[in-house]
C-alpha positions, -999 to +999 in steps of 0.1 A: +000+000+000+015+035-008+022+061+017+000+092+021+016+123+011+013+144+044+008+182+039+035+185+072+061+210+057+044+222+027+039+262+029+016+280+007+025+311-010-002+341-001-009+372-018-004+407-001-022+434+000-012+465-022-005+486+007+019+458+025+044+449-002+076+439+010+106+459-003+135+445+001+168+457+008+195+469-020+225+454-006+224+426+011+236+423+050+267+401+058+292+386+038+295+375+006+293+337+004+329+332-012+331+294-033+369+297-045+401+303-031+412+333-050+384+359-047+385+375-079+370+343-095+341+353-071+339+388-082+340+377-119+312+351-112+292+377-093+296+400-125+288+373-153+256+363-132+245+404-132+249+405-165+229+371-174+199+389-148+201+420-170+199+405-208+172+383-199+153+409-187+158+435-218+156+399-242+119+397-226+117+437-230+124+439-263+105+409-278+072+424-261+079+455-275+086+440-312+054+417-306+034+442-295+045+470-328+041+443-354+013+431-344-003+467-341+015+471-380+035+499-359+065+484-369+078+462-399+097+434-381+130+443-407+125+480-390+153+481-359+180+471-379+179+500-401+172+522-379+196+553-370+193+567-337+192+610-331+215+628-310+190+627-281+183+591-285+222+584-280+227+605-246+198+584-233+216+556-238+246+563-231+233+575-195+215+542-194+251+525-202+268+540-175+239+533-153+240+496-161+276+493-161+276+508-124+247+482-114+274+453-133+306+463-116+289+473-077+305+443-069+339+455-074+332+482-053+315+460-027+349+438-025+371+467-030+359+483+006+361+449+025+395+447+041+416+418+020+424+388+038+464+380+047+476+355+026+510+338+033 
């Protein structure tokens, strides 16, 4: 006869109110979990897994944008890669470059104000 599942353990996830949302902290407390001996492996890791967090969001970004402008016939879907941005359009990104490389490389900074440990 097969055992019964029991429900001991299990948690449900609940919904909260608008006006209790939980915002949670920037940087986190404590110490960085560190996985190799030399800790700029760590720092690179830290900085490749940033990165992955940030093109999968703009990958799903941009898709719903193209979606949503072809399918509106907004947009022809040959349209972005002939397309020449103005003056305007290239401060804004370039403000949103420096932004995003700031966000990349905080862990530098994080590791650069942490005292380094003596090595023999």
């Amino acid at each position: 006869m097969p055992e019964k599942s029991s429900r001991a353990g299990r948690r449900t996830a609940r919904a909260l109110p608008a006006e209790k949302t939980v915002r949670l902290p920037r940087i986190a407390k404590g110490r960085r979990p560190e996985f190799y001996e030399d800790p700029a492996i760590d720092q690179l890791f830290a900085i490749v897994t940033a990165l992955t967090g940030e093109i999968s969001v703009l990958f799903d970004r941009v898709d719903t944008l193209e979606r949503l402008l072809t399918g509106a016939r907004i947009l022809r879907a040959n349209a972005i890669e002939g397309h020449a941005p103005d003056a305007a359009a290239e401060a804004v990104r370039a403000q949103r470059r420096d932004e995003l490389l700031r966000r990349v490389f905080a862990v530098l900074e994080i590791y650069a104000a942490r005292k380094p440990p003596d090595r023999p």
